[in-house]
N, C-alpha and C positions, 0 to 999 in steps of 0.2 A: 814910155811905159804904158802897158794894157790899162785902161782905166774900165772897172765894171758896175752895170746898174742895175739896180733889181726894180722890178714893178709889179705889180697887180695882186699886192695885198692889201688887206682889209678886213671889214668886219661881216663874219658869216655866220650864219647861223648852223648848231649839229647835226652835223649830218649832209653838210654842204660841199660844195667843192670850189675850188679859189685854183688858179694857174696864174702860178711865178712867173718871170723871164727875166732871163741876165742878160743885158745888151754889150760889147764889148765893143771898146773904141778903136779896138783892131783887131786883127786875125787873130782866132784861136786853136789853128791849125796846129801851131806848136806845140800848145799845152796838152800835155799828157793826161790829166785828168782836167774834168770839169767837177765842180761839187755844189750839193746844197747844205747848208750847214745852219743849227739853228742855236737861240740862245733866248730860255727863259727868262723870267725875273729872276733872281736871285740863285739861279744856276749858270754851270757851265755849260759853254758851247758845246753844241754836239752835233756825231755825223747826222743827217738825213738821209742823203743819197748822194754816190759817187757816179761817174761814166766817162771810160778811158777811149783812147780814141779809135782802138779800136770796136764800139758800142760797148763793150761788157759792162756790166753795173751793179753795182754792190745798193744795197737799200738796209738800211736798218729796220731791227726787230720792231721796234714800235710803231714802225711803217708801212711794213712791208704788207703787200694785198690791195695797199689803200694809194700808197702814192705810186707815181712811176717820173724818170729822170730824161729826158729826150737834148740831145744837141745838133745845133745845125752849124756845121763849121761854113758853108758857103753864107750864111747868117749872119754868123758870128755872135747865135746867142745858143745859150743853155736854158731849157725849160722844166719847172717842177709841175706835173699836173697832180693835186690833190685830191682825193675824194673823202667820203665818209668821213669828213673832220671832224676832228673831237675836241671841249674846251683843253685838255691837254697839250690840244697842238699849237695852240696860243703860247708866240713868241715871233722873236723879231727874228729872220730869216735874209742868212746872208749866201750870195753867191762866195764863192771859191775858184781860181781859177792856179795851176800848178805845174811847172817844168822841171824833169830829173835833172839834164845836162847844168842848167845854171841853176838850179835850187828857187827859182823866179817861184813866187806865192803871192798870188795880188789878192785882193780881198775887195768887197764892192762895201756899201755904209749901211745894208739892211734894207728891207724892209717890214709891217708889221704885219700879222696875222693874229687877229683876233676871233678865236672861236665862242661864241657866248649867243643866248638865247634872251 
């Protein structure tokens, strides 16, 4: 099974920019989408940004202008680059990795993004 890892969060200050990357323990050639997904304190998970393999990519409203989603399947990682952070965007940010044929949904363990001054 794909095992996924995220890295290159932290703490930034507003108005900063921070770049994700989900490293995969193998090919993500087959996955259909790739996603970033995020999860406040005391809310629910929610989308960030999607990218199917064919590039198209879906970005959420509270995102969009600011973030953008890149993957490299000869890689094998999915990248979030952030800009213009805001203390909102303060949450723990997980990769997503997805296949239609077998329903496969791996999930990576997070990591944190703190927006604060």
């Amino acid at each position: 099974q794909v095992q996924l890892v995220e890295s290159g969060g932290g703490l930034v200050q507003p108005g900063g920019s921070l770049r994700l990357s989900c490293a995969a323990s193998r090919s993500i050639f087959s996955f259909n989408v790739m996603g970033w997904y995020r999860q406040a304190a005391g809310k629910e998970r929610e989308l960030v940004a999607i990218i199917l393999s064919d590039g198209r990519t879906t970005i959420a409203d509270a995102v969009k202008g600011r973030f953008t989603i890149s993957r490299d399947n000869a890689k094998n990682t999915a990248d979030l680059q952030m800009n213009g952070l805001k203390p909102e965007d303060t949450a723990v940010y997980y990769c997503n990795a997805f296949r239609y044929y077998d329903g496969a949904n791996i999930w990576g363990k997070g990591t944190l993004v703190n927006v604060s001054s």
